[in-house]
C-alpha positions as CSV (number, residue, x, y, z in Angstrom):
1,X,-4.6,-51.9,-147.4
2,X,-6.4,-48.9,-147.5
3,X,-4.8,-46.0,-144.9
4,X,-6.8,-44.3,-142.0
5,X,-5.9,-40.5,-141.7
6,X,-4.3,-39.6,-138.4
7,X,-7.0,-37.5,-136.1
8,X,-6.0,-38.9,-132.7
9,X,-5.1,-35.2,-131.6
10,X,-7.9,-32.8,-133.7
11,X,-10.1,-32.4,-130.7
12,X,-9.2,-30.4,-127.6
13,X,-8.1,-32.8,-124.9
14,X,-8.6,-31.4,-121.0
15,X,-5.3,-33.6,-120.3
16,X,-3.0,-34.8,-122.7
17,X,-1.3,-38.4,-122.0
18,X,2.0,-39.6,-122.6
19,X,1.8,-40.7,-126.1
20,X,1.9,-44.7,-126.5
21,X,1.6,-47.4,-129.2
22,X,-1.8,-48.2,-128.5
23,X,-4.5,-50.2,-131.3
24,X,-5.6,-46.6,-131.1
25,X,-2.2,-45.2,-132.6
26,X,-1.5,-48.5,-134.5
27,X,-4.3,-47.8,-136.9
28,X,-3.5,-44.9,-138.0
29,X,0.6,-45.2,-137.8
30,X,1.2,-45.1,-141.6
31,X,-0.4,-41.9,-142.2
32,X,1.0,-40.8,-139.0
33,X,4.7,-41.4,-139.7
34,X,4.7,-40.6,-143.0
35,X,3.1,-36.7,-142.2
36,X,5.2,-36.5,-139.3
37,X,9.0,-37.5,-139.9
38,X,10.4,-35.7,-143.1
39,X,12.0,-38.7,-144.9
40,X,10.6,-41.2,-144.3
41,X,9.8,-42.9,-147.2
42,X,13.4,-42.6,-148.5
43,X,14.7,-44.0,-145.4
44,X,13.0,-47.4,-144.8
45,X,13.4,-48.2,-148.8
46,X,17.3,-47.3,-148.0
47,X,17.6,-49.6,-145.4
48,X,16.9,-52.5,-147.5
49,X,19.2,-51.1,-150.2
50,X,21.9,-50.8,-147.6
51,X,21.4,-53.7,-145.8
52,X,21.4,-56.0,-149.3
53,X,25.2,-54.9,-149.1
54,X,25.8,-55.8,-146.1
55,X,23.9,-59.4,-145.3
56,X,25.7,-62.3,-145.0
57,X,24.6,-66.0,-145.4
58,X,23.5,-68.0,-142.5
59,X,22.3,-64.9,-140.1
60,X,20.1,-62.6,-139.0
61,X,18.6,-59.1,-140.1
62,X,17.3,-57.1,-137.0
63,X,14.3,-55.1,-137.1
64,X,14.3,-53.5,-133.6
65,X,11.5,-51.6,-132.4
66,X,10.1,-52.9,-136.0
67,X,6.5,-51.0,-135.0
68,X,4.2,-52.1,-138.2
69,X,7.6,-54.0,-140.0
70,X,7.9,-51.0,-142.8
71,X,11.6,-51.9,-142.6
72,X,10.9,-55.8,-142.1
73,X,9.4,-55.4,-145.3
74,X,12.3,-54.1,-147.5
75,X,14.6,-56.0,-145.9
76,X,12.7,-59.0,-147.5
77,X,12.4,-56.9,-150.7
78,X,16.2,-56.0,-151.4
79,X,18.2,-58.8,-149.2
80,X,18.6,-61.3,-151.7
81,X,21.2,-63.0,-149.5
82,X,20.8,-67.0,-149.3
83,X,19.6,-68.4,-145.7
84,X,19.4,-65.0,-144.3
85,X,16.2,-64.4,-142.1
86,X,14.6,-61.2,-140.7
87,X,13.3,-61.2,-137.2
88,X,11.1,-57.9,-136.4
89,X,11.0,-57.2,-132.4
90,X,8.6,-54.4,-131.1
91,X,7.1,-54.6,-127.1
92,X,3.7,-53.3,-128.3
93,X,1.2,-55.8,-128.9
94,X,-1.3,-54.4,-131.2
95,X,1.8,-53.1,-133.6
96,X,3.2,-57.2,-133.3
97,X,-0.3,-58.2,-134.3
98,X,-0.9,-56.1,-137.3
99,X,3.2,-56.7,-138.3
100,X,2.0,-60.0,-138.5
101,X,-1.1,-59.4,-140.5
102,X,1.4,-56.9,-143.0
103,X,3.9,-59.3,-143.8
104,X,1.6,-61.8,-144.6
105,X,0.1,-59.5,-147.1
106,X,3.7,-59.4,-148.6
107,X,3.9,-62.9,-148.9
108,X,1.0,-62.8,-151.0
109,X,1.9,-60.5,-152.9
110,X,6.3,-61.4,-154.0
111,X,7.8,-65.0,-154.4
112,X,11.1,-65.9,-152.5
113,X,10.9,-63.5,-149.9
114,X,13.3,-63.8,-146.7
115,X,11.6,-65.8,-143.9
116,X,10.5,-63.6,-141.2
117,X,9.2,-64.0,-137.2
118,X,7.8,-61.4,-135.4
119,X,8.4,-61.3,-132.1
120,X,6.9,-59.6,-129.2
121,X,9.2,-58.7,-126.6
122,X,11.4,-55.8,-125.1
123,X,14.7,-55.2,-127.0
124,X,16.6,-54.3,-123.9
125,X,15.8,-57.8,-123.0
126,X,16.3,-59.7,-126.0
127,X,18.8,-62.7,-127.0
128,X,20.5,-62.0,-130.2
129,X,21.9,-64.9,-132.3
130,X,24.7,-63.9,-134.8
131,X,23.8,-60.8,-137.2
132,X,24.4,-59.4,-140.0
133,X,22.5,-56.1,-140.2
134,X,20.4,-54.7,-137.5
135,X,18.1,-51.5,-138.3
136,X,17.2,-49.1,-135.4
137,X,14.7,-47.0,-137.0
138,X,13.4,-44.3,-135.0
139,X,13.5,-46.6,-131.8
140,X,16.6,-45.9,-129.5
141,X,14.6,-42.5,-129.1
142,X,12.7,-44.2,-127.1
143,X,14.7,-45.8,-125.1
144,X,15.9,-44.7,-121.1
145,X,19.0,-42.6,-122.1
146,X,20.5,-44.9,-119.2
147,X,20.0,-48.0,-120.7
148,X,21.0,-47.1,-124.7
149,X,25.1,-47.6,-124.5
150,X,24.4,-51.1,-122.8
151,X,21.8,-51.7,-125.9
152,X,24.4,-50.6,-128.7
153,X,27.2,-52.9,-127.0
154,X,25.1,-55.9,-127.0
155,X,23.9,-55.4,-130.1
156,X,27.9,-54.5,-131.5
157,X,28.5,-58.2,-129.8
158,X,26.1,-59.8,-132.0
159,X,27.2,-58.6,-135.5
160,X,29.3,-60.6,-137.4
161,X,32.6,-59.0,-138.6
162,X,31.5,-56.9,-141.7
163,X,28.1,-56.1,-140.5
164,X,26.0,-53.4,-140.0
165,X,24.0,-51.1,-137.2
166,X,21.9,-49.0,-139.0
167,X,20.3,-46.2,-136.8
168,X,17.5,-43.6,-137.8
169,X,16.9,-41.0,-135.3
170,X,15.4,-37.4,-134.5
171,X,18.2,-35.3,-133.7
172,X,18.8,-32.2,-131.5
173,X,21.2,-29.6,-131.7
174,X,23.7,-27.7,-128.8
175,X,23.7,-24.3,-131.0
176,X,20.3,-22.7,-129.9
177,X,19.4,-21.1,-133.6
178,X,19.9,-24.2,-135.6
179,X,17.7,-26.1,-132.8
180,X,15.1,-23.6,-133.1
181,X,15.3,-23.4,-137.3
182,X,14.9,-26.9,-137.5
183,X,12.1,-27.5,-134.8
184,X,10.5,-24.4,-137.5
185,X,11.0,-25.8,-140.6
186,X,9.3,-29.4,-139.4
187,X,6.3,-28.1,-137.8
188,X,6.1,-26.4,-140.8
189,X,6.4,-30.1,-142.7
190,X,3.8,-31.1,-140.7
191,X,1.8,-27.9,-141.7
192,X,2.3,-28.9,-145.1
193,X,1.0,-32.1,-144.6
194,X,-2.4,-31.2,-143.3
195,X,-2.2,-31.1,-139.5
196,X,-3.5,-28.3,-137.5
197,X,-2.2,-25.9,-134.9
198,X,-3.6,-27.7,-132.1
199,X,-2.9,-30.8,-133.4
200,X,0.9,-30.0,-133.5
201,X,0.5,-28.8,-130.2
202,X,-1.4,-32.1,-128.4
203,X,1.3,-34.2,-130.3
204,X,4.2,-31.9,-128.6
205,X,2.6,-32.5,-125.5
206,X,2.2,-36.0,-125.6
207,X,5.5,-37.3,-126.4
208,X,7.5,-35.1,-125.2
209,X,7.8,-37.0,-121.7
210,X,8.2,-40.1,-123.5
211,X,10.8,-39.8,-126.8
212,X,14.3,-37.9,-125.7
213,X,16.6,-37.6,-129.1
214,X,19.9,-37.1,-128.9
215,X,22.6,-35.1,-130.6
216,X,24.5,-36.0,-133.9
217,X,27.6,-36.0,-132.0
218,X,26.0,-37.9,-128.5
219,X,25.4,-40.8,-131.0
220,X,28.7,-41.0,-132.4
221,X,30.4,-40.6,-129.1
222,X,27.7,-43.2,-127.8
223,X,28.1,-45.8,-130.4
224,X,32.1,-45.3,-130.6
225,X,31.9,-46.0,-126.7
226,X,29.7,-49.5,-127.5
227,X,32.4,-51.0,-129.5
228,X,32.0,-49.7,-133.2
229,X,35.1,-47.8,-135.4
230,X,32.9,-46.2,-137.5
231,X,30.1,-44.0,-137.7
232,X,28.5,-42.7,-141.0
233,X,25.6,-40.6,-141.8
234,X,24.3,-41.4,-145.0
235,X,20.7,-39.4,-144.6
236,X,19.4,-36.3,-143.1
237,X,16.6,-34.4,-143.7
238,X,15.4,-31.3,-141.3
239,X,16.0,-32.8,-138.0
240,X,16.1,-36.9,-138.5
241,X,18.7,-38.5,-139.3
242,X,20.2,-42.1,-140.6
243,X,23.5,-43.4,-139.5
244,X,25.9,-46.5,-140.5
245,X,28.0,-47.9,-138.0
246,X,30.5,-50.2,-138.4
247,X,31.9,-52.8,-136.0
C-alpha cells in the first residue's frame, strides 16, 4: 500500500490543537511514526520475535492501543504457537477501520497466519480472557498517569504464568542534561528525516498536552507495584524505549 508523506503540521496554524488519531493522522501514520520515533522499525519486528518465545497454546496475544496493527502484524508473522489468537484493541475509529483493511492485506499476502479480531474499544475498559503476551507499544503514554497502575495490574491478572508484558515507551529523564541531550539528538532524528523547523515545533505543541512519558525508573517502580518480579529492557534508542516484564 503505497505511503502518504506526513504534512499535517507544514503550514502555519493560528491555534494548534491537541494532537488526536483522527482519519486525518491515520493516513499518514506510517510515514509519521517511522520519521518520528527512532526505532521503530526494529521494535515492532522484535515484538514478534519476542513474543514467539513467549506464547502459549490456547490464549491470547494483546495488541493494546494496536493503532494501524504494525505489531498485530508480526505477531501473526513470528508466533507460530498452535490455537493462539491476536486480538488488536485501539479506541480510535478510523485507526480500527484501516487495522482491519491491513490485516486483511496480510492474509492475502502469507498462509497460516494467527487468527486476528480487531476490536474497537477503550483499553482501560476492556475484558481480558487468559494471555500469553500482551504488547504496549507506545500506548500507556497516553494514558491518565492516574489510571496506568490500575491498567498494568489488570493486565498482570490476565497473563498466564510464564507470560509476557511487553511495553515500548518515550522516556524522560530526572538529570536535567541528559533530558535536554536526548530531546537534542531526536529533533535532530526528525531533522534528518525531512521535517522542518516549524513542523517540529506544531508537533511539540500539539501533543504535548496529550502524551506524558514517564521515567525508566517510574516504570519499573510502576510495573513492580502492579504485580510483576521482573522488569527488563531489551531496547533503547535516543529517548524510547522497550521493556519485558515478567509476572
Amino acid at each position: 500500500m503505497k505511503q502518504i508523506p506526513d504534512r499535517i503540521y507544514a503550514t502555519p496554524q493560528e491555534q494548534v490543537a491537541d494532537f488526536v488519531f483522527n482519519e486525518a493522522v491515520v493516513r499518514v501514520f506510517p510515514d509519521m511514526i517511522k520519521r518520528s520515533v527512532p526505532g521503530y522499525p526494529t521494535i515492532v519486528e522484535n515484538i514478534g520475535v519476542i513474543a514467539s518465545q513467549f506464547a502459549q497454546p490456547h490464549s491470547a496475544l494483546y495488541d493494546l492501543g494496536c493503532s494501524l496493527g504494525a505489531v498485530s502484524q508480526a505477531l501473526r508473522r513470528h508466533v507460530q504457537t498452535e490455537d493462539c489468537r491476536v486480538v488488536a484493541v485501539d479506541n480510535s475509529s478510523a485507526m480500527v477501520e484501516r487495522c482491519r483493511e491491513y490485516l486483511h492485506a496480510q492474509d492475502s499476502m502469507f498462509q497460516e497466519l494467527l487468527p486476528v479480531e480487531v476490536l474497537e474499544a477503550d483499553i482501560c475498559q476492556l475484558d481480558f480472557q487468559p494471555a500469553s503476551v500482551v504488547a504496549l507499544n507506545f500506548t500507556l503514554q497516553f494514558i491518565p498517569r492516574e489510571q496506568r497502575r490500575d491498567l498494568l495490574a489488570r493486565i498482570r491478572q490476565t497473563l498466564l504464568p510464564g507470560g509476557a508484558l511487553i511495553l515500548s515507551e518515550k522516556l524522560r529523564f530526572a538529570d536535567s542534561e541528559e533530558q535536554q541531550l536526548l530531546t537534542d539528538l531526536h529533533i535532530a532524528f526528525k531533522r534528518a528525516n525531512g521535517y522542518s523547523e516549524l513542523e517540529i515545533a506544531q508537533k511539540r505543541s500539539a501533543i504535548e498536552n496529550v502524551m506524558k512519558p514517564d521515567s525508566l525508573e517510574e516504570h519499573r517502580e510502576r510495573l513492580l507495584a502492579a504485580g510483576f518480579s521482573k522488569v527488563i529492557p531489551w531496547f533503547q534508542c535516543l529517548n524510547f524505549a522497550s521493556l519485558i516484564a515478567l509476572p
